[in-house]
C-alpha positions as CSV (number, residue, x, y, z in Angstrom):
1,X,169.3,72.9,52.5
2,X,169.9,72.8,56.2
3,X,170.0,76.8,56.4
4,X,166.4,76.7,54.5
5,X,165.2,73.9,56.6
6,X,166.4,76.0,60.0
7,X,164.7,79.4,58.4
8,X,161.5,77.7,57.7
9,X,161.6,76.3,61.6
10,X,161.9,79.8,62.8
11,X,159.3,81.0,60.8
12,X,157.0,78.1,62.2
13,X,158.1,79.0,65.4
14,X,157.4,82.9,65.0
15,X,153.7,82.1,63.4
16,X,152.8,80.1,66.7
17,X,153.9,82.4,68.8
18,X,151.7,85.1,67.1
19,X,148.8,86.2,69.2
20,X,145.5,84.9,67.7
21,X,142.0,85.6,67.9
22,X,140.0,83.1,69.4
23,X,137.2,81.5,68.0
24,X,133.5,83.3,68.5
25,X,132.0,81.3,70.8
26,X,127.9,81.2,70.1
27,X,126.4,83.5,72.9
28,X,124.4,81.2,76.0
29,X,120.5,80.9,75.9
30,X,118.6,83.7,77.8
31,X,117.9,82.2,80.9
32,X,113.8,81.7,81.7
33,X,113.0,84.7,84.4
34,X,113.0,82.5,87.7
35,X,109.0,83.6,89.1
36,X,108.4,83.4,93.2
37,X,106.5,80.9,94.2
38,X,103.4,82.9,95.6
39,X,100.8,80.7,98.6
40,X,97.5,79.9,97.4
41,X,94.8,82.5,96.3
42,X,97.6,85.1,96.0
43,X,97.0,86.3,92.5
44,X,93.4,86.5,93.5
45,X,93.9,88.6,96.5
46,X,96.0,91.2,94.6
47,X,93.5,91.2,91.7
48,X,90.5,92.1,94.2
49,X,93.1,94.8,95.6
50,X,93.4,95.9,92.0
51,X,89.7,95.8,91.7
52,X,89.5,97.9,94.6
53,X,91.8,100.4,93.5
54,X,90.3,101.4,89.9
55,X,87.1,101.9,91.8
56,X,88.8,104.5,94.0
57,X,90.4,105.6,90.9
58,X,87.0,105.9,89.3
59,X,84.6,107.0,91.6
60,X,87.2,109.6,93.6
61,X,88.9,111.3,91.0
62,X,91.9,113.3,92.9
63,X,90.5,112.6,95.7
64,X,93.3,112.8,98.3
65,X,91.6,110.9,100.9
66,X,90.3,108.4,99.0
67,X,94.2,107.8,98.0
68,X,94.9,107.8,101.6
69,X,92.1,105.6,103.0
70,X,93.7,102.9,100.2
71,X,97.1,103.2,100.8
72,X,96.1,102.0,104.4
73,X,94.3,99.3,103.2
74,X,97.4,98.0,101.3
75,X,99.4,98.6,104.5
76,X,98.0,96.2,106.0
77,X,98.8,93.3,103.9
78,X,102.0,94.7,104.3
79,X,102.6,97.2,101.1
80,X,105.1,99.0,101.0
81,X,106.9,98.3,104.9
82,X,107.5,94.6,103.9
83,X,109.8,93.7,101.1
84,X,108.4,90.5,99.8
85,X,104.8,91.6,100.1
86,X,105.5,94.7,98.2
87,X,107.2,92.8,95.3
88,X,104.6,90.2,95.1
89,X,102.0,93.0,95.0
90,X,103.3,95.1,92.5
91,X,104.4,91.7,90.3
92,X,101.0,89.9,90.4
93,X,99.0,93.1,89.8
94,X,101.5,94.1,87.0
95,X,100.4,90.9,85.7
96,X,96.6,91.5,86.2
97,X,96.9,93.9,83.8
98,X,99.0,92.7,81.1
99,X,96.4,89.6,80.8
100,X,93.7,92.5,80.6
101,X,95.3,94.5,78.0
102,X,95.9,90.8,76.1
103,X,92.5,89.5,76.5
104,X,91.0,92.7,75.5
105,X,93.0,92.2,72.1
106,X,92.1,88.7,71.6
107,X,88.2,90.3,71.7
108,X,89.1,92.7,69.3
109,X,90.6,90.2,67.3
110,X,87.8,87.8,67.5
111,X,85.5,90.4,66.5
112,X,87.3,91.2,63.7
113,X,87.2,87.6,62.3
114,X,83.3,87.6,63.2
115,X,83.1,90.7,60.7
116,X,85.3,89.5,58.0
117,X,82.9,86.2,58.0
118,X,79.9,88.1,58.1
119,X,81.4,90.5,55.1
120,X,82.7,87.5,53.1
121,X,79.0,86.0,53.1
122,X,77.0,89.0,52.7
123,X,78.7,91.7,51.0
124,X,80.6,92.1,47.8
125,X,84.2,92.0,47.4
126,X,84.0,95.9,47.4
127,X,82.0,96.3,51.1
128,X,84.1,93.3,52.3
129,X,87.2,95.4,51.5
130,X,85.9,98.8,53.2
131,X,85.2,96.1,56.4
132,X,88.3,94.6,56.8
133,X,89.9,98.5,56.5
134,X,87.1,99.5,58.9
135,X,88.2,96.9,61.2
136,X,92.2,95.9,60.8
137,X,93.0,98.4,63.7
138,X,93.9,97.0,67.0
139,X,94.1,99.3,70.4
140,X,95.3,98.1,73.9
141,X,93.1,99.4,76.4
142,X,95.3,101.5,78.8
143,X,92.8,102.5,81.4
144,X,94.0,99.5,84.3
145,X,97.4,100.2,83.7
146,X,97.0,104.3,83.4
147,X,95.3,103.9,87.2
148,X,97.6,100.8,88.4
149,X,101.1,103.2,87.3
150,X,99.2,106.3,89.2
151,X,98.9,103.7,92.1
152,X,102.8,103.0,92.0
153,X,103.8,107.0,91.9
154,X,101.3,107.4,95.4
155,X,102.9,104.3,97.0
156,X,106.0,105.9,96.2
157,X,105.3,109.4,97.4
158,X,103.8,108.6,100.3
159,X,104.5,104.9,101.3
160,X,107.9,104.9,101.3
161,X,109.1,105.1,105.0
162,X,112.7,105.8,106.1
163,X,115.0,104.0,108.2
164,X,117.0,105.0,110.6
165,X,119.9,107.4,109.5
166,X,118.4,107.1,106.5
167,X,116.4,110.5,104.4
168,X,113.2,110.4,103.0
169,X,114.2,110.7,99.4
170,X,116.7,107.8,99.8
171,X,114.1,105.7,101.1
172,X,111.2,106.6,98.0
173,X,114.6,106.1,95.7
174,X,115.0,102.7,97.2
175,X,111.5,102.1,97.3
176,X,111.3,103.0,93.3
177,X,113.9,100.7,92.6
178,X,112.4,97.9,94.0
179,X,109.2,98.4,92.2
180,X,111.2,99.3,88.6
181,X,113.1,95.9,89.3
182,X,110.1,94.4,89.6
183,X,108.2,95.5,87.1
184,X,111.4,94.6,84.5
185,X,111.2,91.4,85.7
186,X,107.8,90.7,85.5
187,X,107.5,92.0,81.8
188,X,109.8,90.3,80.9
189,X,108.7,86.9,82.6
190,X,105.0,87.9,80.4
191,X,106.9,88.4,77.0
192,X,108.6,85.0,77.3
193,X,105.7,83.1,78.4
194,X,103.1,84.7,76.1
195,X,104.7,85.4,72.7
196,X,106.1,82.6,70.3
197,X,109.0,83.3,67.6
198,X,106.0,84.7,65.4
199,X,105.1,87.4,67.6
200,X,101.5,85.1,68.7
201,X,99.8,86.3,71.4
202,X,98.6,83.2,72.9
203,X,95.3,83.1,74.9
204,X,95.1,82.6,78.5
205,X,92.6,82.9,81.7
206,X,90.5,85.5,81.1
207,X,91.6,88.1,84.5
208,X,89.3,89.2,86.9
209,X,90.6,92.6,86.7
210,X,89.3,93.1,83.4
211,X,85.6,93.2,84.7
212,X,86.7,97.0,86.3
213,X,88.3,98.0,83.2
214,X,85.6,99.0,80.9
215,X,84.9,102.2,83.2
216,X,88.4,103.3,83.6
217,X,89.0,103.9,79.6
C-alpha cells in the first residue's frame, strides 16, 4: 500500500507540473474614440469652408486656379502648415458630410413612409405592393463627399510643404497619413455614436452643408 500510495503522489506531482492552458479571458470593451475638444463656432467655420469649396467645385470644374485661389484661403486658417488646424479641418468637415449623407437618408426614408401611408389608404393591396417595390431603394448621396475626397488629394498634392532635410514626397506621405489617421478616427467616432446594436440610424442636426449638396450630385 505504501508503494501505491508513493506512485499515486508522483503522478499528482507530474499532473501539476504539466503546463496548462490558461483560462480565455473575455476580450476588454472597445474603448469610445476620445474627440478633441474644438473652441466655439468651429464646426460652423469648417462647414462654411465646406460650403465654399463645393461651390468651387461646382461652378469651376478643373479649374486649376480656382483650386489654387482655395487652397490659399484654407492656408490661412492654417490648413495644411499647422498640425492641429489641419486635423480639426479634415475631422469636422469629414463629419459635415457623413450627417449629409445620413440626413439625406432619413428624407428618403421619411418619404418612403409618406408613400406607403398614402398607398395603404388609397390604393389596393396590388398598387400598394408595386409602391412599396417602387420605393424600398435607399441611395446615399455622394456628391459632398466625391468633391470633399477631391479636396483632400489637392491638399495633398500641393499643400504638403517640406521640412528641412526633408523631400517633397516624404512630406505629402506624412501629410496623407495624418489626414487617413484622421479620417479613421473620425468614422469611427460617427459609427459608434450614430448606430445602435440594430444597425438604427438615429437622427441628428440637420448640417448646413447639405444645403450645397443638391447641385454637386
Amino acid at each position: 500500500r505504501l508503494k501505491q500510495q508513493a506512485q499515486q503522489q508522483a503522478q499528482q506531482q507530474q499532473q501539476q507540473q504539466r503546463p496548462s492552458l490558461a483560462a480565455p479571458v473575455r476580450p476588454t470593451a472597445v474603448r469610445p474614440v476620445q474627440v478633441p475638444r474644438d473652441p466655439s463656432g468651429a464646426q460652423e467655420q469648417v462647414t462654411q469652408l465646406l460650403e465654399q469649396w463645393i461651390r468651387v467645385w461646382n461652378e469651376s470644374p478643373g479649374q486649376e486656379k480656382a483650386y489654387a485661389s482655395y487652397l490659399g484661403l484654407l492656408a490661412q486658417h492654417g490648413v495644411p502648415r499647422v498640425e492641429a488646424s489641419t486635423e480639426r479641418f479634415v475631422r469636422l468637415a469629414c463629419k459635415a458630410c457623413v450627417d449629409n449623407a445620413k440626413r439625406r437618408l432619413l428624407q428618403q426614408r421619411r418619404q418612403r413612409a409618406e408613400q406607403q401611408q398614402e398607398g395603404a389608404t388609397e390604393n389596393d393591396n396590388n398598387e400598394n405592393n408595386e409602391n412599396d417595390d417602387a420605393s424600398s431603394s435607399e441611395t446615399i448621396d455622394y456628391g459632398v463627399i466625391d468633391a470633399y475626397a477631391k479636396l483632400l488629394v489637392l491638399l495633398v498634392k500641393y499643400g504638403a510643404t517640406a521640412s528641412a532635410g526633408e523631400s517633397p514626397q516624404a512630406a505629402r506621405v506624412a501629410l496623407l497619413n495624418r489626414i487617413l489617421t484622421t479620417l479613421t478616427a473620425t468614422l469611427l467616432a460617427e459609427y459608434e455614436a450614430t448606430y445602435d446594436g440594430d444597425t438604427a440610424i438615429r437622427e441628428g442636426p440637420a448640417p448646413a452643408a447639405a444645403s450645397s449638396s443638391s447641385s454637386s450630385g
